[in-house]
C-alpha positions as semicolon CSV with decimal commas, in nm:
position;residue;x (nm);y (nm);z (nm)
1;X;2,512;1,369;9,583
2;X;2,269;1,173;9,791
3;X;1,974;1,305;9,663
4;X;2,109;1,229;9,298
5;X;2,165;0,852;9,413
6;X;1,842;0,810;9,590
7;X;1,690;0,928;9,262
8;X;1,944;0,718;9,042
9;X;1,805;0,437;9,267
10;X;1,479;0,485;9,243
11;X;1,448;0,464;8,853
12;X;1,656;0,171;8,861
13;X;1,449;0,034;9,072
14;X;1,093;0,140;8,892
15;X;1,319;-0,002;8,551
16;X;1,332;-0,338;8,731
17;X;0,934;-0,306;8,821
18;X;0,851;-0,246;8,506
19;X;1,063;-0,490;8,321
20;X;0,928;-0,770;8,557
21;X;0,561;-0,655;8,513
22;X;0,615;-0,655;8,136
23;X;0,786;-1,019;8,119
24;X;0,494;-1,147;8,324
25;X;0,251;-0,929;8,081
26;X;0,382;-1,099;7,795
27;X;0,429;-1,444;7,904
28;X;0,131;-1,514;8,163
29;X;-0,133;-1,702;8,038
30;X;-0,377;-1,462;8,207
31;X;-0,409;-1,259;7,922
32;X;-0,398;-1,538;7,645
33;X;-0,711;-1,661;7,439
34;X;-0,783;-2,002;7,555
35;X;-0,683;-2,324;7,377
36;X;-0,965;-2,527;7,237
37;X;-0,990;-2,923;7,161
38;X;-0,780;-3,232;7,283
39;X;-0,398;-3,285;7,285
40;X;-0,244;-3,414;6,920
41;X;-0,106;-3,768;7,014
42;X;0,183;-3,889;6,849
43;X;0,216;-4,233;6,918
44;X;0,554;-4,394;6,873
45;X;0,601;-4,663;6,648
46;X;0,210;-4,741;6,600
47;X;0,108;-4,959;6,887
48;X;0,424;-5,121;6,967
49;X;0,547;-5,414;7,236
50;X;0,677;-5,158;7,509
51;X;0,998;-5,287;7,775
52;X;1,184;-5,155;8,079
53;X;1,408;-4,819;7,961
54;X;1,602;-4,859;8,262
55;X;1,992;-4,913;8,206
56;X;1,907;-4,998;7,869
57;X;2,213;-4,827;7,602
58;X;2,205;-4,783;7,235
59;X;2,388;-5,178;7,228
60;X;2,054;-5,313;7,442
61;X;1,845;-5,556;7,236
62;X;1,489;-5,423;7,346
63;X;1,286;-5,712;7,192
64;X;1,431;-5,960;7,456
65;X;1,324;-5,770;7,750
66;X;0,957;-5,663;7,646
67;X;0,657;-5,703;7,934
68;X;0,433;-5,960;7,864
69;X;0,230;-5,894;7,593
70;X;-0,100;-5,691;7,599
71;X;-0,205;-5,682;7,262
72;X;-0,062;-5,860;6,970
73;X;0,074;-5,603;6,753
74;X;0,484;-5,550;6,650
75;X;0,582;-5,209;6,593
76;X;0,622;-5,004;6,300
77;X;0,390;-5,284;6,100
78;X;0,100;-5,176;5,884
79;X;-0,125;-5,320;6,174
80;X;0,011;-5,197;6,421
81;X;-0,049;-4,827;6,259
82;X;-0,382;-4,926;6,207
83;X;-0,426;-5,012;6,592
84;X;-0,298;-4,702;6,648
85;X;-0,490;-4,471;6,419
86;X;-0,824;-4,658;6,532
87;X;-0,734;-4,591;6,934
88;X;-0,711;-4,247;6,878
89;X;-0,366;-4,118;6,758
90;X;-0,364;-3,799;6,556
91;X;0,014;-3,904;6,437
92;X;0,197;-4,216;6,403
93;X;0,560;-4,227;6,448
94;X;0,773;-4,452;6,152
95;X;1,147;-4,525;6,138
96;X;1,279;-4,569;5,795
97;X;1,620;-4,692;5,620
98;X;1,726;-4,692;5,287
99;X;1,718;-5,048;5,105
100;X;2,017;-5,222;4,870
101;X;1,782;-5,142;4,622
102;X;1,679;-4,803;4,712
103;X;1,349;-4,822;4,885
104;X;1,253;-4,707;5,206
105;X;1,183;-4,975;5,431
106;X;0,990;-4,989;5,755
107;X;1,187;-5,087;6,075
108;X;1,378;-4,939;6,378
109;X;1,700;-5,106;6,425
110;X;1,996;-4,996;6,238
111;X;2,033;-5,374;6,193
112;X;1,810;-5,693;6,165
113;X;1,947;-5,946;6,425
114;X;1,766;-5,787;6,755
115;X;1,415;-5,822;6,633
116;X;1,413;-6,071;6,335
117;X;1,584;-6,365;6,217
118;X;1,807;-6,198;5,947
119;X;2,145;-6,070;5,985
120;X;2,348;-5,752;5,882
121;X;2,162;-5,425;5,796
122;X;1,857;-5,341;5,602
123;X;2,087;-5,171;5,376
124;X;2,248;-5,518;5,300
125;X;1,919;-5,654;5,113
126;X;1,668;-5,558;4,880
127;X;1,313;-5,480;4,997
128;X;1,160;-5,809;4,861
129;X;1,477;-5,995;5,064
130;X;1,352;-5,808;5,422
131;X;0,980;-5,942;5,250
132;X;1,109;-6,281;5,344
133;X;1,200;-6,209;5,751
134;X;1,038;-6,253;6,018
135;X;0,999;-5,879;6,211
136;X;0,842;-6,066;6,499
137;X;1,114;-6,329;6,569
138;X;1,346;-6,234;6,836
139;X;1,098;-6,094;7,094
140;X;1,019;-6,248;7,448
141;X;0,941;-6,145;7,782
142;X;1,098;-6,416;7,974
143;X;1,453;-6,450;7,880
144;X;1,389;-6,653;7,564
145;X;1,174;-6,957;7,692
146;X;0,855;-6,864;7,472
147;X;0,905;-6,591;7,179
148;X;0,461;-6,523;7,139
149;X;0,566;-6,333;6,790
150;X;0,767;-6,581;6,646
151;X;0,646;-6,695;6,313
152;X;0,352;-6,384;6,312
153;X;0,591;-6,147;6,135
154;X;0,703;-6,278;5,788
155;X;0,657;-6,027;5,518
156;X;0,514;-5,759;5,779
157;X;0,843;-5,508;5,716
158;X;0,645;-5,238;5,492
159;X;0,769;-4,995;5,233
160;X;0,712;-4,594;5,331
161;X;0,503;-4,648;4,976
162;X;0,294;-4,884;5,101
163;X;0,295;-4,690;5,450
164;X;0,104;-4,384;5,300
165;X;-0,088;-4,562;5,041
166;X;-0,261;-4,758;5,286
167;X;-0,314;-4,407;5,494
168;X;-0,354;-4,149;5,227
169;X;-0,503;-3,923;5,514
170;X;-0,308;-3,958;5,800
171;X;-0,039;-3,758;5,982
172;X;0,339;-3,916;6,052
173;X;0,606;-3,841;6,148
174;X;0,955;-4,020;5,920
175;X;1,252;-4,065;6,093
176;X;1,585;-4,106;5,869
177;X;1,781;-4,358;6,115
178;X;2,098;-4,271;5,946
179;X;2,343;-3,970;5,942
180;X;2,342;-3,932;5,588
181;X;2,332;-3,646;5,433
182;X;2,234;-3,857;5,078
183;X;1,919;-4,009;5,271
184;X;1,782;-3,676;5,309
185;X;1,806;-3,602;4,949
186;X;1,694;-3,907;4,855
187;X;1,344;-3,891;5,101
188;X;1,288;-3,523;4,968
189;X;1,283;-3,642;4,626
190;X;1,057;-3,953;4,720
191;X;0,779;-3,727;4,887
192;X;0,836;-3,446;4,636
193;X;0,563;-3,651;4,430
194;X;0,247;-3,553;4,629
195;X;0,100;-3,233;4,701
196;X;0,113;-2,962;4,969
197;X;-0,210;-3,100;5,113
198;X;-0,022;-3,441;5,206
199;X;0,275;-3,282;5,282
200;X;0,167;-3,096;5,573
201;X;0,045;-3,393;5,710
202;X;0,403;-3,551;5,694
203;X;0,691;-3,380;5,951
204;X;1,054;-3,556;5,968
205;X;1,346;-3,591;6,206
206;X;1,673;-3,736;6,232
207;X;2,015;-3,666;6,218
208;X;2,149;-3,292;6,125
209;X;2,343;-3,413;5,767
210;X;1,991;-3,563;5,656
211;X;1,755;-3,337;5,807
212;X;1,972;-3,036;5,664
213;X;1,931;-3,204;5,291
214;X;1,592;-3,303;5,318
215;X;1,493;-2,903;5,395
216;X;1,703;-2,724;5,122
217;X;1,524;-2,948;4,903
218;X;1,195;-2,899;5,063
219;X;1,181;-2,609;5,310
220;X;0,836;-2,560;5,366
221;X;0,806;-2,918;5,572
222;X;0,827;-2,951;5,932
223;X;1,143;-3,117;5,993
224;X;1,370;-3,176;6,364
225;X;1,702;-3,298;6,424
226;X;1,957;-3,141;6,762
227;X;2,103;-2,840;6,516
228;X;1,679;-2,726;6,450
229;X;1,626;-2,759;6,786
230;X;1,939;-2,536;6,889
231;X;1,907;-2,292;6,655
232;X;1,488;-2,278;6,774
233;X;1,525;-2,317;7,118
234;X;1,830;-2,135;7,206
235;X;1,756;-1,752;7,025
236;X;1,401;-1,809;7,210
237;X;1,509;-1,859;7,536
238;X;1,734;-1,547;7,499
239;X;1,454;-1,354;7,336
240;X;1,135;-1,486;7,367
241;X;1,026;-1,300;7,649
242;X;0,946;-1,003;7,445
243;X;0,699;-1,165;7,232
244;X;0,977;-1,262;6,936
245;X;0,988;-1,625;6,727
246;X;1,313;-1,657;6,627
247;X;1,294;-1,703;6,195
248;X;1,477;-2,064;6,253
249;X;1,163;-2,172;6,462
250;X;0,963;-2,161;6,147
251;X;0,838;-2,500;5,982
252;X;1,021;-2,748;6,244
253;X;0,880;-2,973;6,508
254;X;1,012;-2,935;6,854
255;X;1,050;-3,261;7,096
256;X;1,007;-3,078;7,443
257;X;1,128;-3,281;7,732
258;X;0,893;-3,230;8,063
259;X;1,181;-3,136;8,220
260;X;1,298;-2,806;8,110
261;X;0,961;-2,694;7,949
262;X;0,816;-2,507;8,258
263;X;1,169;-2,283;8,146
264;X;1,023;-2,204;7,791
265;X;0,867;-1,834;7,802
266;X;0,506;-1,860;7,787
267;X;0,466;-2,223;7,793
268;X;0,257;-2,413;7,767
269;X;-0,023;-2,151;7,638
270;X;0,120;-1,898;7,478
271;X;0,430;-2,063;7,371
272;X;0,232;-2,341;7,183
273;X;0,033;-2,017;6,993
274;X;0,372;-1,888;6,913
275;X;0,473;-2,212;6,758
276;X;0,150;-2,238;6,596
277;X;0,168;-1,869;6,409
278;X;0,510;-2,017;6,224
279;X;0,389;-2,369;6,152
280;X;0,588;-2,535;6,407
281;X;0,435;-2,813;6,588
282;X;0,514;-2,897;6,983
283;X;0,540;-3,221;7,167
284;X;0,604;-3,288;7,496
285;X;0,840;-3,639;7,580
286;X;0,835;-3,763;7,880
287;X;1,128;-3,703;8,204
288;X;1,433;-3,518;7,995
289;X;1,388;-3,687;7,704
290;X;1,608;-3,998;7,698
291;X;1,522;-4,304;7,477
292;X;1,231;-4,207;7,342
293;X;0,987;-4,188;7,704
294;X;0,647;-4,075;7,693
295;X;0,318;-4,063;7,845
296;X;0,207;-4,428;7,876
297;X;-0,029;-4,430;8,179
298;X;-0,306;-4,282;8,377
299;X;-0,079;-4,127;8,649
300;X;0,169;-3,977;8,327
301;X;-0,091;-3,762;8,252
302;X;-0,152;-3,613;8,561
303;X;0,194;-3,438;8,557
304;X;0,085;-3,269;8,242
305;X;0,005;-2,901;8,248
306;X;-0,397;-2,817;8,337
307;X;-0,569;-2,837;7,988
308;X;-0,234;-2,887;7,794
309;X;-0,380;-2,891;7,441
310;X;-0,012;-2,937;7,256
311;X;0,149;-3,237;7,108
312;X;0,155;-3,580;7,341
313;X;0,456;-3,853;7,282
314;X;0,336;-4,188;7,391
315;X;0,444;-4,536;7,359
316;X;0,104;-4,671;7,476
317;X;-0,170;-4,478;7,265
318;X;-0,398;-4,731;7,323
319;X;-0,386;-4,699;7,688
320;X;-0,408;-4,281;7,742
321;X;-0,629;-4,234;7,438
322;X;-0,924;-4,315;7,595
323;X;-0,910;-4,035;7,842
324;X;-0,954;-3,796;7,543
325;X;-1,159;-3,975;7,327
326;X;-1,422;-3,961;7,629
């Protein structure tokens, strides 16, 4: 009976060896091909006016308690993109809401009297009636004494139109600021107008009634929202360590807090080629992912993995850019 357990045991045991040796194997970046070229950087909002995050809630009016100013653009503006684009962002994040009148404007708050000097919603107005605010108005860095932006931003709220007209080559990524499943429908059928080429330069993200419309009508995009995530992330972590991409993986874009990515099998090498072979893009966010922090100085990117080639969020593009561009 002994003999029987110590053998039991011992194949048990040479089971365990095995398994362990074949996780590591699989998932080690020993044995993967090497990454090639620079991060992609996503920069949020263009080059935007950044502000302290801390204790700030979904209520917080983030225009009144910017830094003081380093550059003079306002976020989510056709300029500001520019800036961005020209420091060295690969993809430019956008925030978009449906207008009275149908359009798809430009701008981040679910409603106009934080940053400008309108009132109500953006989907209280028609686009040439935002045309007339000022998208620089409410902003300060000292408690309201000076407001540097004041009077800069009339008629700077763009149109998505005008958005990739003026960038018919460049990458974004849309977010639908609403929960509704209509908006989704109604984007899809907006971008449905231009070809695969400029489509797979466009990804878009938002809430799981819109982001669920917007792929039935065109599944082939890279879309995110928390459900795409789940239904990614979740079967991979139970699976992933043999090798397998879950199907629901394919054609998303996963937001990867620093946090819990060291927990992602094979990251960051070969879990970034696994995303890659089903047309899933990866970027990292900064901490665990709360309100929207990134990589935004010199000492950010040192926490970053050695010769992390994947996806970058940033709120300051044009201060970590340069490190790549050199």
């Amino acid at each position: 009976m002994k003999v029987k357990l110590r053998k039991v045991l011992k194949w048990v045991s040479f089971l365990i060896l095995f398994l362990i040796l074949f996780i590591f194997v699989n998932n080690t970046a020993i044995f993967t091909k090497e990454r090639d070229g620079k991060p992609i950087l996503l920069a949020h909002r263009g080059l935007a006016q950044t502000f302290n995050m801390e204790g700030i809630t979904g209520e917080t009016c983030t225009a009144e308690q910017i830094y003081e100013p380093e550059h003079p653009y306002i976020e989510n503006t056709i300029s500001s993109m520019k800036a961005a684009f020209d420091a060295g962002a690969d993809i430019v994040e956008i925030d978009v809401h449906v207008t009275k009148d149908g359009e798809f404007a430009i701008f981040h708050d679910w409603t106009l009297d934080c940053r400008t000097d309108g009132t109500g919603t953006t989907r209280d107005y028609t686009m040439d009636e935002l045309k007339q605010l000022d998208v620089g108005y409410g902003y300060t860095a000292d408690n309201g004494k000076t407001y540097p932006f004041r009077g800069k931003g009339v008629g700077l709220m763009p149109t998505l139109d005008e958005v990739l007209s003026k960038f018919p080559e460049k990458s974004f990524l849309i977010h639908i600021k609403s929960n509704d499943g209509n908006e989704g429908k109604q984007l899809a059928l907006y971008l449905s107008k231009y070809l695969d080429d400029r489509l797979s330069k466009l990804s878009v993200y938002g809430g799981n009634k819109p982001i669920a419309a917007f792929k039935e009508k065109l599944p082939n995009m890279r879309v995110m929202s928390k459900e795409t995530l789940k239904s990614c992330l979740l079967p991979y972590i139970a699976v992933g360590w043999i090798g397998h991409v879950p199907s629901s993986c394919k054609n998303t874009q996963l937001h990867i807090p620093e946090k819990y990515a060291p927990f992602l099998w094979g990251f960051p090498d070969k879990f970034l080629n696994r995303m890659d072979q089903v047309n899933t893009r990866v970027i990292l966010v900064g901490g665990d992912g709360g309100w929207s922090e990134g990589f935004d100085t010199e000492q950010d990117l040192d926490r970053l993995p050695e010769n992390y080639n994947g996806g970058i969020w940033t709120n300051r593009i044009d201060v970590i850019a340069p490190f790549y561009n050199e």
